[in-house]
PAVEXMI-735164 format. One record per residue (C-alpha): x, z, y. Coordinates in steps of 0.05 Angstrom, whole numbers. Example, Ala and Ser with C-alpha at 12.3 -4.5 7.8 and 13.67 -1.06 7.14 Angstrom:
PT     xx     zz     yy
PT    246    156    -90
PT    273    143    -21
//
This chain:
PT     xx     zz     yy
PT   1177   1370   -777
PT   1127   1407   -828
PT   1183   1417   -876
PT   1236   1443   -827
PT   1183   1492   -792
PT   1171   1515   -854
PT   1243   1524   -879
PT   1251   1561   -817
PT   1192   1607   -841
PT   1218   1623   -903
PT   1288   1641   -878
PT   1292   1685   -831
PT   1370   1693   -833
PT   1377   1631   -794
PT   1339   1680   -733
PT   1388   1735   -749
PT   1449   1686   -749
PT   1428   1656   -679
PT   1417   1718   -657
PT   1488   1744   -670
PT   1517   1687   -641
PT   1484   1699   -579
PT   1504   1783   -580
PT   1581   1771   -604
PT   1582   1717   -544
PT   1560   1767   -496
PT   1604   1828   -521
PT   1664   1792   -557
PT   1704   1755   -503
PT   1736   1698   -525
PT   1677   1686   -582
PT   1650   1628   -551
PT   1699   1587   -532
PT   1703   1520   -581
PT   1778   1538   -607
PT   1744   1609   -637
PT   1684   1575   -666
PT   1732   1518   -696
PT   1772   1570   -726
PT   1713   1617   -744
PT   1680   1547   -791
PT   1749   1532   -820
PT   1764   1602   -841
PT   1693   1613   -874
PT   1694   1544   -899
PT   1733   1575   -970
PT   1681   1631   -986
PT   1625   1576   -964
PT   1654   1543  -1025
PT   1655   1595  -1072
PT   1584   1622  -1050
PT   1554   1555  -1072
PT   1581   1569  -1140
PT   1553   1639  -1129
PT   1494   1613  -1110
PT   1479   1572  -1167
PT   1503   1631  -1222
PT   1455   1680  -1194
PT   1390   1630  -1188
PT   1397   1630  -1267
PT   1391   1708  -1258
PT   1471   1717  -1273
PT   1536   1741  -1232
PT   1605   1715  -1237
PT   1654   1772  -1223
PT   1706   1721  -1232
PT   1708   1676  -1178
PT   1770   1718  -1141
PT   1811   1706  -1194
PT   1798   1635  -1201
PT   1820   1619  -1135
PT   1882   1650  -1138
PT   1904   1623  -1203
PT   1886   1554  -1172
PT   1933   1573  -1118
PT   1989   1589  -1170
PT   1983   1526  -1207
PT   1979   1480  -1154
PT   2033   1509  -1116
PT   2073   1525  -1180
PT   2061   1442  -1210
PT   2082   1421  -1146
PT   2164   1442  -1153
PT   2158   1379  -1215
PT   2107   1338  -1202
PT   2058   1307  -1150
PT   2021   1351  -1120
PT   1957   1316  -1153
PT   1978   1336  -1219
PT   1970   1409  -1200
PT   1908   1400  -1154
PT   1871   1367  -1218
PT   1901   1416  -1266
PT   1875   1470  -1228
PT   1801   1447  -1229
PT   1802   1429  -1303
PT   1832   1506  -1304
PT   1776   1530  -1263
PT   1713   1481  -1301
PT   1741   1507  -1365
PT   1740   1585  -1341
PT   1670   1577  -1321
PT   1651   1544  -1377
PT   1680   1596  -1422
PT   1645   1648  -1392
PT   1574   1606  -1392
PT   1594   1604  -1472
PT   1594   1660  -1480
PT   1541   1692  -1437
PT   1484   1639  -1467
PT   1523   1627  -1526
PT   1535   1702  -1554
PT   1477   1742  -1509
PT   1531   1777  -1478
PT   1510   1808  -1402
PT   1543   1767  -1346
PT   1575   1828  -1310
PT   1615   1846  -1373
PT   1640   1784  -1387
PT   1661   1758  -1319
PT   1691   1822  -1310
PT   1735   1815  -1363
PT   1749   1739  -1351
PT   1768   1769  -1275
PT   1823   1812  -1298
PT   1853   1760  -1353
PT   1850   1703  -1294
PT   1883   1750  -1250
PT   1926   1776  -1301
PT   1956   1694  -1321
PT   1957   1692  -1248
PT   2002   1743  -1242
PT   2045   1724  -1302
PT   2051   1642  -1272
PT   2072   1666  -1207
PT   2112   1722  -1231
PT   2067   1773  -1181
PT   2114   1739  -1127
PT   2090   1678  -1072
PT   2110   1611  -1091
PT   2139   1581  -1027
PT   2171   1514  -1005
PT   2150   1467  -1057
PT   2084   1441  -1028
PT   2079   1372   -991
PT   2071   1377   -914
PT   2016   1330   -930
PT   1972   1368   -974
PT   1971   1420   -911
PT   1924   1367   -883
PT   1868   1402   -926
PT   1872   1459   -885
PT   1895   1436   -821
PT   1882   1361   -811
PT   1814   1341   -769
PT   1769   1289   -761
PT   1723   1279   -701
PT   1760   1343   -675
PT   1727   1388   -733
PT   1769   1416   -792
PT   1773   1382   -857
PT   1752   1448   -897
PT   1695   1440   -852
PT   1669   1377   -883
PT   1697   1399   -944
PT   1647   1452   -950
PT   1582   1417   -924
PT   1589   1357   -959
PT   1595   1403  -1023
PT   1536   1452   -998
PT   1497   1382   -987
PT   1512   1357  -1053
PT   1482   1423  -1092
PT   1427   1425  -1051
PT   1419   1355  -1069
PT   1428   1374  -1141
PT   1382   1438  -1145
PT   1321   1405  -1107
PT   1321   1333  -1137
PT   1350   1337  -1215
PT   1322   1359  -1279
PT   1389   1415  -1287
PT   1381   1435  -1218
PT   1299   1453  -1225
PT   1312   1474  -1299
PT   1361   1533  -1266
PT   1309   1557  -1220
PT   1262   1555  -1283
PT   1313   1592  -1323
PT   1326   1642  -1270
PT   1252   1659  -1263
PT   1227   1659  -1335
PT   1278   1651  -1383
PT   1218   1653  -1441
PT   1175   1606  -1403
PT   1236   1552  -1386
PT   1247   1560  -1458
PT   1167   1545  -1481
PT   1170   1483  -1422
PT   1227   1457  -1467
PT   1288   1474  -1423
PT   1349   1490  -1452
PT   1365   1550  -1432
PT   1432   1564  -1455
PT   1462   1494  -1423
PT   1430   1508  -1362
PT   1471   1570  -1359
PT   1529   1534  -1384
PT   1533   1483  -1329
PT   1512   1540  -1278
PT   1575   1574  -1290
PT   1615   1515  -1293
PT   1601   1487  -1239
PT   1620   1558  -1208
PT   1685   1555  -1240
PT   1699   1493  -1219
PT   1673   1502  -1142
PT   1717   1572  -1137
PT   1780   1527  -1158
PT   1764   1475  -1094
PT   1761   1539  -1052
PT   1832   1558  -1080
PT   1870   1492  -1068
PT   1845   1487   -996
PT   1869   1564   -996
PT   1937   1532  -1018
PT   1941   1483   -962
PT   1925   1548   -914
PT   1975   1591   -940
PT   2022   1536   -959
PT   2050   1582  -1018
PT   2006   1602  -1085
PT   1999   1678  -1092
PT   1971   1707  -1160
PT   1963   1789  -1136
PT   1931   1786  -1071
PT   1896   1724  -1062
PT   1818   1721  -1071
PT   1815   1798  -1073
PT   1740   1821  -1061
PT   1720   1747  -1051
PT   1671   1763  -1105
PT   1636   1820  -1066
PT   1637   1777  -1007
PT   1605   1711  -1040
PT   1553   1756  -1079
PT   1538   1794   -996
PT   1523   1724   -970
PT   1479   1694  -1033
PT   1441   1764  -1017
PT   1438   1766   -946
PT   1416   1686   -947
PT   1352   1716   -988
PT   1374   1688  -1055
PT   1348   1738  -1113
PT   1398   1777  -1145
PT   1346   1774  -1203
PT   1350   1697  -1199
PT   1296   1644  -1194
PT   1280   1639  -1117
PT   1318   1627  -1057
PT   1340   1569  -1021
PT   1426   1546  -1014
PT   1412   1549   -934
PT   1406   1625   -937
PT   1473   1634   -977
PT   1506   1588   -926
PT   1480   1627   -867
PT   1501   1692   -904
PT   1575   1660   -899
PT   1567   1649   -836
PT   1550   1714   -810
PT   1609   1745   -853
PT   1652   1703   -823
PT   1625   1719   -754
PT   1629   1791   -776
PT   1693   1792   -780
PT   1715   1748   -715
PT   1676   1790   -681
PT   1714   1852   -693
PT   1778   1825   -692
PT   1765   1805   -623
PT   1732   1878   -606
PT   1792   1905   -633
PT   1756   1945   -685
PT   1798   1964   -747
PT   1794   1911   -802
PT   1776   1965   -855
PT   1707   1975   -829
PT   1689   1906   -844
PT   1697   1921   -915
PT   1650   1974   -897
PT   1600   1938   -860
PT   1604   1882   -915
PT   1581   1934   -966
PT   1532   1961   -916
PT   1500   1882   -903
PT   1496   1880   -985
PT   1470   1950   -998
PT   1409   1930   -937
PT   1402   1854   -968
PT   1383   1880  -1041
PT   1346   1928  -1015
PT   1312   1886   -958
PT   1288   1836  -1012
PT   1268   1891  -1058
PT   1205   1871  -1100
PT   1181   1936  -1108
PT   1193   1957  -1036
PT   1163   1891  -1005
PT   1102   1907  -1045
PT   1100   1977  -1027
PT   1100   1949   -951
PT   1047   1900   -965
PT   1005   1958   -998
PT   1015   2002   -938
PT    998   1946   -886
PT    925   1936   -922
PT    916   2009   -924
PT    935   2016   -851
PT    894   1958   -836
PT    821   1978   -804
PT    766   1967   -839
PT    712   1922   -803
PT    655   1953   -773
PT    592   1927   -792
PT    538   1905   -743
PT    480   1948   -732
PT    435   1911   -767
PT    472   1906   -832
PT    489   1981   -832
PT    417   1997   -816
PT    387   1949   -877
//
């Protein structure tokens, strides 16, 4: 009880995402009812995914620009493998395809000292480019099995498989960051890269695996994409997922300059996107000003968790604060 009162301390975005459930049930009609919800967890199940990649990249201090990209080139390969072979062959090609992007990019971020935005960047537009050059820029339709549409569509206990999909995963990292050596070691690295490095830790695996594993997670979020779209699509899919995953790690209270936050926040960062975005399509408000308030949410977040403004607050609170009156005596003495 200790524990959970105190996770509840510590992230206040669980308050904020209660409290927007309550408002959008209120003002959004139709928000509340179990078929909207349903649909609201399936449909935010995918960037769930990818955030937890996200996640993990920026608690070693990094970014991965990339993770658009990935997805849709999973999309293309396992919808493109499937016209010749089982449908398994392209689901495992694509997460080799996505472990091996990732790990590439940790390479050569840890490996060569190159800065994380530059080189995800450019893995982003060759992913997207191969993508493009797979798929021929055009859908790939009618070769997928009606049972791999199960991923997206099947249920069990009357709540969506991407559902489960996504909190067993979200389970199993925060399983992995709070109870092994790599997981601690990427906090360590994300808060002292010099100091993980004097403890021992190896920095540059660390990063390695972070990345990886953020490869590899982004692919998962692209073949139950597949089984949504039932086609593969190398030019539109996974567009601005990136912006999106990075809104919700820094919403959730995970620092953009790595080393603290918790995988609860990111997840309830999803969440509110996704609610977001229900929301307005149910208010009838044009879709392009959730691209705006998405921005908005990100440009408050970073600034919200700002170190420099939270100390500049704490400063201003002691000066505002009164200064205790002495007793009589004391002042007189």
């Amino acid at each position: 009880m200790a524990r959970m009162r105190s996770l509840l301390l510590e992230q206040p975005i669980i308050f904020v995402l209660i409290a927007l459930i309550a408002a959008f049930a209120v003002f959004a009609d139709g928000f509340a009812d179990a078929s909207n919800i349903s649909n609201v967890l399936r449909q935010t199940s995918m960037l769930g995914i990818v955030a937890i990649g996200m996640s993990i990249v920026v608690l070693t201090g990094g970014i991965d620009l990339s993770v658009g990209s990935v997805v849709a080139l999973s999309t293309v390969l396992v919808a493109g493998l499937a016209n010749s072979y089982p449908p398994i062959i392209g689901i495992n090609v694509a997460l080799v395809a996505g472990a091996l992007i990732g790990f590439a990019n940790g390479v050569l971020i840890a490996g060569l000292g190159l800065q994380p935005i530059i080189v995800t960047v450019s893995s982003m537009a060759m992913v997207r480019g191969l993508a493009m050059w797979i798929s021929e820029s055009r859908p790939i339709f009618g070769t997928l099995p009606k049972d791999l549409f199960l991923l997206f569509d099947g249920r069990f206990l009357g709540i969506p498989l991407p559902v489960f999909i996504f909190a067993a995963l979200a389970l199993c990292a925060m399983f992995f960051l709070g109870n092994t050596r790599t997981g601690r070691a990427i906090y360590e690295v994300g808060g002292n890269e010099e100091a993980a490095s004097l403890a021992g830790i190896r920095v540059g695996a660390t990063k390695v695996v972070a990345y990886t594993l953020c490869g590899f997670l982004a692919s998962i979020a692209g073949i139950v994409l597949t089984a949504r779209m039932q086609s593969g699509d190398g030019v539109r899919t996974g567009m601005g997922w990136e912006l999106d995953a990075i809104a919700a790690v820094a919403v959730g209270g995970i620092s953009l300059a790595g080393g603290r936050g918790h995988l609860i926040g990111a997840i309830c960062g999803v969440l509110i996107i996704g609610l977001l975005a229900n929301a307005f399509n149910l208010m009838g408000i044009n879709p392009y000003w959730q691209r705006i308030v998405v921005g908005l949410v990100l440009a408050g977040a970073v600034i919200a968790y700002n170190e420099r403004l939270r100390a500049w607050f704490s400063r201003a609170r002691i000066t505002a604060a009164p200064t205790p009156e002495l007793p009589r005596a004391d002042r007189a003495g």
